[in-house]
C-alpha positions in Angstrom: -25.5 -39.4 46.2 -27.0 -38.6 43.0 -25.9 -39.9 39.4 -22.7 -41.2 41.5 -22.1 -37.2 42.7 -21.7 -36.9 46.5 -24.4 -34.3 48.1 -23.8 -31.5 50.4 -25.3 -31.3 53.6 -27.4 -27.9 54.2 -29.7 -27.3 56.4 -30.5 -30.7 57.6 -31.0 -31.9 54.1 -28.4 -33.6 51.3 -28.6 -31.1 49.1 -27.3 -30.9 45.0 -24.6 -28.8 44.7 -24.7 -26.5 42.8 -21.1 -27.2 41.3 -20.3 -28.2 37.1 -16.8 -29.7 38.0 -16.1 -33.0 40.1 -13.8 -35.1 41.0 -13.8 -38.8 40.8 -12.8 -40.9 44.0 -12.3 -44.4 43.9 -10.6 -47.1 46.2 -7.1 -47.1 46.2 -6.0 -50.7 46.5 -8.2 -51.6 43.6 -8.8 -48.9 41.2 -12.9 -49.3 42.0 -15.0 -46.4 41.2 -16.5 -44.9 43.9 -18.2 -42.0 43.5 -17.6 -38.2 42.4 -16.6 -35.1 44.9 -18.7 -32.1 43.5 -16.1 -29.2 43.2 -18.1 -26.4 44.7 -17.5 -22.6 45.3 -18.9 -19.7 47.1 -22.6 -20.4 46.3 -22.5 -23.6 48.3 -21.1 -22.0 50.8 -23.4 -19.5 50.6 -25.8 -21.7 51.2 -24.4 -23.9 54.2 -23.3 -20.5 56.4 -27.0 -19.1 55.6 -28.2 -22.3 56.9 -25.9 -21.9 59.8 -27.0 -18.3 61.0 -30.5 -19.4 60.6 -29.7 -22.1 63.5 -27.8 -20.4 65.5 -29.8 -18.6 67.8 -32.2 -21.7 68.8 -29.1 -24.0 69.3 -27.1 -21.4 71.4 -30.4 -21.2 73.9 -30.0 -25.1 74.0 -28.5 -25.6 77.6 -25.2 -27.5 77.3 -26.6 -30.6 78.9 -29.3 -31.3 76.5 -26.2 -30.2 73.6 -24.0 -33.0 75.5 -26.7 -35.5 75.6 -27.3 -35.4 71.4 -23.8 -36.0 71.2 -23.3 -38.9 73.4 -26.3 -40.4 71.7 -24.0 -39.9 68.5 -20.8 -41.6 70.5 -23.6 -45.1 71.0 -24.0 -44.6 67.4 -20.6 -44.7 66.5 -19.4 -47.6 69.0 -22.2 -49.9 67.9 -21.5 -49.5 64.4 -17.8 -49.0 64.2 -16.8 -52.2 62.6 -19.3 -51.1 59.5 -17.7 -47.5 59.2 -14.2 -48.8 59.5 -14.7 -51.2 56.6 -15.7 -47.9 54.9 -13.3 -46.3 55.9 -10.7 -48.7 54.8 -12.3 -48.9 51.7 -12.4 -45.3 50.7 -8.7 -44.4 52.2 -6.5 -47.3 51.9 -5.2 -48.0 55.2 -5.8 -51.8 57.1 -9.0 -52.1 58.9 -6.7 -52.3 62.4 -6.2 -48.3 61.5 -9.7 -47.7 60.8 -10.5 -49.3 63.8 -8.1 -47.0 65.6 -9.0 -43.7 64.1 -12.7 -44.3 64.8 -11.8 -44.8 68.4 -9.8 -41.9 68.1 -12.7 -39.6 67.0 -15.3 -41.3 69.7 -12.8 -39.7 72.4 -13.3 -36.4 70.6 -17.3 -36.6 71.3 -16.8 -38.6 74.8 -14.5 -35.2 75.8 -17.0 -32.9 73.8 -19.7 -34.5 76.1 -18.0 -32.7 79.4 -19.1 -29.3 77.9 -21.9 -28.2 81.3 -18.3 -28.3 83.2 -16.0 -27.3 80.4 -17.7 -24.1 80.1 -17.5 -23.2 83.5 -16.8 -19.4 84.6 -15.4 -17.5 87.4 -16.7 -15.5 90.4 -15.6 -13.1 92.3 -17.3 -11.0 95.5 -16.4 -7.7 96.3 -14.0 -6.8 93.8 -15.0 -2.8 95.4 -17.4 -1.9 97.8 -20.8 -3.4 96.4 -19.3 -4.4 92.8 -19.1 -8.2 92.2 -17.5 -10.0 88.9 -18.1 -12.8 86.9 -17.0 -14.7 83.8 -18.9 -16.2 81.1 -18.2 -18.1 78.0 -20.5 -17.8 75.1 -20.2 -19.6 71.9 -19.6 -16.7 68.9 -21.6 -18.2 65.8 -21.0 -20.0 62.8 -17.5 -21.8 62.5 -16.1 -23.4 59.8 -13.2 -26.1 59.3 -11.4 -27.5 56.3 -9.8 -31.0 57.0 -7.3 -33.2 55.1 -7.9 -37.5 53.3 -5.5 -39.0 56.1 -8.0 -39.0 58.9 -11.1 -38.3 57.2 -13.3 -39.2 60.4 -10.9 -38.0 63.1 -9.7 -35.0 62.1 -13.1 -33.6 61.4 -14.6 -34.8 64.8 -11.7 -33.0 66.5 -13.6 -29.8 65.4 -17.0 -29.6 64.9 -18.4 -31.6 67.7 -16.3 -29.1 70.4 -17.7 -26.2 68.5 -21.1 -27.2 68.4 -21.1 -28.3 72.0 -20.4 -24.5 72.7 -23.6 -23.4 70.9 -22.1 -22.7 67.6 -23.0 -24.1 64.6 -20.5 -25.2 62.0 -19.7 -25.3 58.0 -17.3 -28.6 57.2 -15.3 -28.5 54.4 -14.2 -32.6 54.1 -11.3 -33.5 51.8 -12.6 -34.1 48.3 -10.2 -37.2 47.4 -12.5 -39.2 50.8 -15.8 -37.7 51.9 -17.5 -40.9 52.2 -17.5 -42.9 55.9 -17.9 -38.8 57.3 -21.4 -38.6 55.2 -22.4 -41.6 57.3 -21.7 -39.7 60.0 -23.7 -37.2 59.5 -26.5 -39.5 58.7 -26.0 -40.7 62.7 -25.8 -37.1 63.5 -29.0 -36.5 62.5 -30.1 -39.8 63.6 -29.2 -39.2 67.4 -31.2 -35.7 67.5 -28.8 -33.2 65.8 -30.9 -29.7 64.8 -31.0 -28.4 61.3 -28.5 -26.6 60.4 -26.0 -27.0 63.3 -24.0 -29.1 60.9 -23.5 -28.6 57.6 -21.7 -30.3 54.5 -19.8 -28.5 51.4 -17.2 -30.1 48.9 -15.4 -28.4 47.0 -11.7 -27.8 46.3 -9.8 -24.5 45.9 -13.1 -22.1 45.4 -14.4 -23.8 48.6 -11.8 -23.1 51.0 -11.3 -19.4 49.5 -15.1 -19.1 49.8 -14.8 -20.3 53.3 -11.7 -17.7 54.3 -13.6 -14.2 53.1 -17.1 -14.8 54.0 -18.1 -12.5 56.3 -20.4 -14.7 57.9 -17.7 -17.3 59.4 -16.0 -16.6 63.1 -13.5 -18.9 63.1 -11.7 -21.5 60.5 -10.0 -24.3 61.6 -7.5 -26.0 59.5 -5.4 -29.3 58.6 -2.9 -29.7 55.2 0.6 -29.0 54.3 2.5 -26.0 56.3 2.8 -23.4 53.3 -1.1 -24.1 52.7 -2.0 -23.6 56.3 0.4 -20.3 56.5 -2.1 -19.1 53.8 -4.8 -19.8 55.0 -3.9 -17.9 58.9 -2.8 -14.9 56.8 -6.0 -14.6 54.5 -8.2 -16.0 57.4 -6.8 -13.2 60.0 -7.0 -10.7 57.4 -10.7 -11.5 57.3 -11.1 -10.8 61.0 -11.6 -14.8 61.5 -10.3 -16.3 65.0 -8.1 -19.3 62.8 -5.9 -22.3 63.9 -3.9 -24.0 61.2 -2.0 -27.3 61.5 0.5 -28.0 59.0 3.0 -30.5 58.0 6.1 -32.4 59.8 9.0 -33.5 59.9 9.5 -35.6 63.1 12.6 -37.2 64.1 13.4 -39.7 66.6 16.6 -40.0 68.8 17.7 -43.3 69.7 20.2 -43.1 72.7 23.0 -46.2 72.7 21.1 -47.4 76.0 18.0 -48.0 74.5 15.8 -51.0 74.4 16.9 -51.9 70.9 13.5 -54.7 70.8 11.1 -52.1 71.8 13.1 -48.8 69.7 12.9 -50.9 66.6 9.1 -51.5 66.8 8.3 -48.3 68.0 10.4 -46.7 64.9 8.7 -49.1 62.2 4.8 -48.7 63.6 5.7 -44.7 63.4 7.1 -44.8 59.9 4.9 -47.2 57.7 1.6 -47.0 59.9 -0.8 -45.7 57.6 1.3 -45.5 55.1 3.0 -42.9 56.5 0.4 -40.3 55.2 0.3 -38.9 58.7 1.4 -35.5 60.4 2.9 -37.9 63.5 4.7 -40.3 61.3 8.3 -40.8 62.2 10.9 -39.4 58.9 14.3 -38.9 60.4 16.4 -41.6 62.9 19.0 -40.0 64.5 21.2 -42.8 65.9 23.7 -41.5 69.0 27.2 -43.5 68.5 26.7 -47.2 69.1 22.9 -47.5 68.8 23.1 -46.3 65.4 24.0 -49.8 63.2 22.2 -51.9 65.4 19.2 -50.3 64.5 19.6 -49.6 61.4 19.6 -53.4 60.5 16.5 -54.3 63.0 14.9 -51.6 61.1 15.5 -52.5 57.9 14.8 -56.5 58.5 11.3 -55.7 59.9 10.1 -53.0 57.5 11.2 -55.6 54.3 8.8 -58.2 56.4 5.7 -55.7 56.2 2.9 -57.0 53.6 1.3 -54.8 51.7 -2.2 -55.1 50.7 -5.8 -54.1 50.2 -7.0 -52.8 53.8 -10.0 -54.5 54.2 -7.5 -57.8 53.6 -6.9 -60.3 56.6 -3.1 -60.1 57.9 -2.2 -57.0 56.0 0.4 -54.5 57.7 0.3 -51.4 54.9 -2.3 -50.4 52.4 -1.7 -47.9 49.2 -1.1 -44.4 49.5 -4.3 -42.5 48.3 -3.7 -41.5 44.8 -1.7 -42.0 41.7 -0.5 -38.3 41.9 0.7 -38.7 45.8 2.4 -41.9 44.1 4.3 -39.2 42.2 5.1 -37.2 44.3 6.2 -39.8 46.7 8.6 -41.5 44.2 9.6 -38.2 43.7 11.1 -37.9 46.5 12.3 -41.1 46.8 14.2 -40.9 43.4 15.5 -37.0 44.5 17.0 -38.2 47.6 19.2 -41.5 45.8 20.0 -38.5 43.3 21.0 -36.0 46.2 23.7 -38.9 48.0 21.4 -40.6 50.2 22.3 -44.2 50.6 19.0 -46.7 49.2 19.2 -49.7 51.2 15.2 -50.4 50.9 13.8 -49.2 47.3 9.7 -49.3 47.6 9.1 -47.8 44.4 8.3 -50.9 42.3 7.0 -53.4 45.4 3.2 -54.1 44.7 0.5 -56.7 45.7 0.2 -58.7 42.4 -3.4 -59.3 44.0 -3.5 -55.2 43.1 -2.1 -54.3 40.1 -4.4 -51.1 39.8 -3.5 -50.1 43.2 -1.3 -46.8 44.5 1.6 -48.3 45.6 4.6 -47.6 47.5 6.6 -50.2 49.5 8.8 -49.6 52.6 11.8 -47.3 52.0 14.6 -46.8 53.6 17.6 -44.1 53.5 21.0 -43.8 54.9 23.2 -40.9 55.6 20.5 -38.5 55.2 21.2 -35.0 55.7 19.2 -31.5 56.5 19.8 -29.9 53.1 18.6 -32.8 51.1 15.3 -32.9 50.3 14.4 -36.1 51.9 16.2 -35.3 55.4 14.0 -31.5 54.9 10.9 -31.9 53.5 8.0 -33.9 54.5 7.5 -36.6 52.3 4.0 -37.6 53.6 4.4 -41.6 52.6 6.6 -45.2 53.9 10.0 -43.3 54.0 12.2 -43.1 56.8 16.3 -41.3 56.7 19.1 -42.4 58.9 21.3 -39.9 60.0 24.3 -40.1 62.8 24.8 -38.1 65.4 27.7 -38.2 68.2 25.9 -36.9 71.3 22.0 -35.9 72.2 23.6 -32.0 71.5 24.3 -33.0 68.4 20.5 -34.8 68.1 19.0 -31.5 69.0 21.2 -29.6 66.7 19.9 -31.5 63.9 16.8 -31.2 64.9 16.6 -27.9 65.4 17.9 -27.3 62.1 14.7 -28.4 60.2 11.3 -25.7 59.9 8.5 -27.8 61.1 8.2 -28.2 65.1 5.3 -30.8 65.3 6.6 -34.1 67.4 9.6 -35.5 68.4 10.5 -38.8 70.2 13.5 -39.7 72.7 14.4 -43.1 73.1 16.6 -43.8 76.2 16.6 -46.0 79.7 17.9 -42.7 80.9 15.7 -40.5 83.3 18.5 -38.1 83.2 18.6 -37.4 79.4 14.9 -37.8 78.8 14.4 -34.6 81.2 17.4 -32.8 79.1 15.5 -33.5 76.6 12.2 -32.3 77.4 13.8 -29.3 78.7 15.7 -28.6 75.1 13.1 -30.3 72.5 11.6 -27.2 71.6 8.6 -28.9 69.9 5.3 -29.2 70.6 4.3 -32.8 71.1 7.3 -35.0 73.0 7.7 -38.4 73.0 9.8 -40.6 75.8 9.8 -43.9 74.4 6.9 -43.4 72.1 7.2 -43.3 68.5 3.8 -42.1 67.6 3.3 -38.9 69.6 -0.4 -38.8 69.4 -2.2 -36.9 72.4 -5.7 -37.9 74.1 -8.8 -36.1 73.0 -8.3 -34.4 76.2 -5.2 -32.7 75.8 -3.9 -29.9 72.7 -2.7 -31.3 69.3 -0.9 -29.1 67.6 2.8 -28.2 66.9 5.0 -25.3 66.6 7.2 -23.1 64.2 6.3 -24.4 60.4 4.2 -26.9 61.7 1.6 -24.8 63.3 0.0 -21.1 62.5 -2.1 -20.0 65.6 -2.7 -19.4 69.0 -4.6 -22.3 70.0 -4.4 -26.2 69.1 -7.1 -28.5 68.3 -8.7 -30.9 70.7 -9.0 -30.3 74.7 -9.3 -26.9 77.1 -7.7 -25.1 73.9 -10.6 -26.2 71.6 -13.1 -24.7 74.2 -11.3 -21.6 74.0 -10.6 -21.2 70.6 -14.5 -21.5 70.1 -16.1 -19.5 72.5 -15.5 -16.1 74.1 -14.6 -14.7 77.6 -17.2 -12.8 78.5 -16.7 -10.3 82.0 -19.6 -9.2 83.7 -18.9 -6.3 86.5 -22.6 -5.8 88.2 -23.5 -3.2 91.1 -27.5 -3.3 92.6 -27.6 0.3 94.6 
């Protein structure tokens, strides 16, 4: 960081960028300056995707093991300082240190998995597919990749990318979000630390100009992406128009069904963790309760008594359950919505707007909210609202759950919440959405399975994190051999 501007990472050096225009970041509970986001365009990535190429060829003749072993050297890193980057990371974002904790963990599984790559990258034989002629299968990483990640999970979501593609033998541009770039830099720093090449890895920030940058060079394979659905429908249309392999996970709007024979204890703490965890500035977060006939009022009120109970604060605070959303102008919008759907005939039984820490008077805040008689075509019951706001809405029968449902665009989690083995295999059957929970009310796979959803929620073929991330970042290669 120089003059308080954040450096890009080129070439296994932090570099100036080359951008006039930043953006100022600061801690959200407090209002504390810290730092600025350079705004850079296509000359830093220029820059980082030369540096990229230049690597390549020496870090694709790497053998997998000795690629594994510089990443689990980077995972040691990580677990002996986690406490250190989840202060940081709590600092920087907003949410309670119990959340940092958990998203660090989170990204660790990424490397531990990312470490399997000698078997992950395994091919296929086959003797005598004709008389003399034998067949195999290969898979070969493709060059430089590139991904472009969102503020919620600034360490996560970015380790559920670039340490699968680089533990292919590609090497990688990342585009971090510019509102919190700060705990991924430290990364890096252990990145570099634990053996990481020059130029396997590189850094740009930037806003706009970066990601467009990022979409039409011709010097980028593949572009993975995070954000809201109609920014990730662009970016699979302009990426695929480039000729670029491209996955891009959008927004939500998850509901969960609460059957009249579930465990009303266990439904209500599921339903509260899923809405206000993190803020609910998640892509998992529950938004919509559907309760079946009985279980519906009961809930409600268990609901309601435990989200007024939650204490917001500064993360890094002791005995905290919710920090700030990230920034005034997702305060807005937030309230926005919040005002829009009182407007629209919503019921507002818990009003968040003017709750605040009087510890944190400078801080982005938005208390637990809660709606009744929420309905599809209002904008609250359709839209994803991306902060702590959860909508009831009735429904007589699971059909009737589903209909609802089925009725919204996005397709990325759903959650079933029943004693009943019958109706939870109805609904897994019938869902029709990509990540199911049974009892769960945060749907949130292991590093070793896809994330990803479908419809609105999801533009691609294949979904971050497990067998899909090998695919998506390396090729199938056939090899038909004869020796007369």
């Amino acid at each position: 960081m120089t003059n308080g501007v954040i450096a890009n990472f080129v070439d296994g050096r932090w570099t100036a960028s080359r951008a006039t225009d930043t953006l100022a970041i600061a801690d959200p509970a407090t209002g504390e300056p810290l730092g600025r986001t350079p705004l850079g365009g296509p000359a830093d990535v220029d820059a980082a995707v030369a540096a990229a190429h230049r690597a390549f060829p020496a870090w694709r003749a790497t053998p997998p093991v000795e690629r594994a072993r510089i990443l689990a050297r980077l995972t040691a890193l990580l677990g002996a300082r986690r406490d250190d980057l989840a202060a940081s990371l709590s600092r920087e974002h907003g949410k309670t240190l119990a959340e940092a904790g958990g998203e660090l963990q989170r990204g660790i599984e990424n490397l531990e998995y990312a470490c399997g790559i000698p078997a992950l990258l395994f091919g296929d034989t086959l003797e005598e597919i004709a008389p003399g002629i034998d067949a195999e299968t290969f898979r070969q990483p493709l060059g430089v990749f590139a991904a472009i990640t969102p503020y919620n999970f600034p360490v996560m979501i970015p380790l559920w990318f670039w340490p699968a593609a680089v533990a292919a033998g590609n090497t990688f541009v990342l585009k971090p979000s510019e509102q919190d770039p700060l705990t991924h830099q430290r990364i890096v720093d252990l990145a570099v630390e634990a053996g990481l090449p020059a130029g396997v890895l590189n850094v740009v920030h930037g806003g706009r100009d970066a990601v467009t940058a990022i979409l039409e060079h011709p010097g980028i394979t593949g572009v993975s992406f995070v954000g809201s659905s109609a920014v990730a429908r662009l970016v699979y249309a302009r990426g695929a128009a480039a000729g670029k392999r491209v996955q891009a996970l959008g927004g939500a709007k998850n509901h969960m069904i609460v059957l009249p024979d579930a465990d009303p204890a266990v439904t209500a703490d599921a339903v509260v963790s899923s809405v206000y965890g993190a803020t609910g500035q998640r892509c998992l977060a529950g938004s919509i309760v559907v309760g079946v006939g009985d279980a519906y009022g009961p809930l409600r009120d268990a609901v309601l008594e435990r989200a007024a109970a939650l204490r917001l604060g500064r993360g890094l605070d002791a005995a905290v359950d919710m920090g700030p959303v990230i920034s005034g102008s997702h305060r807005e919008r937030v309230v926005g919505y919040i005002t829009a759907g009182a407007r629209d005939g919503a019921r507002l039984v818990l009003d968040g707007r003017e709750r605040r820490p009087a510890a944190y008077p400078h801080g982005h805040w938005v208390g637990p909210t809660v709606f009744e008689d929420v309905t599809p075509d209002m904008d609250v019951g359709r839209e994803e609202i991306f902060g702590p706001v959860v909508g009831f809405a009735r429904a007589a029968s699971l059909d009737d759950a589903l209909a609802l449902v089925h009725r919204n665009p996005y397709g990325n989690a759903v959650s079933l919440f029943t004693r009943s083995g019958r109706a939870a295999r109805e609904f897994r059957y019938r869902a029709g959405i990509s990540m199911i929970g049974v009892n769960v009310g945060v749907v949130a796979p292991m590093a070793f399975l896809p994330f990803g959803g479908a419809r609105g929620s999801f533009y691609g073929d294949l979904k971050a994190q497990g067998r899909d991330a090998v695919t998506f970042y390396t090729d199938q290669r056939v090899v038909v051999s004869r020796w007369p």
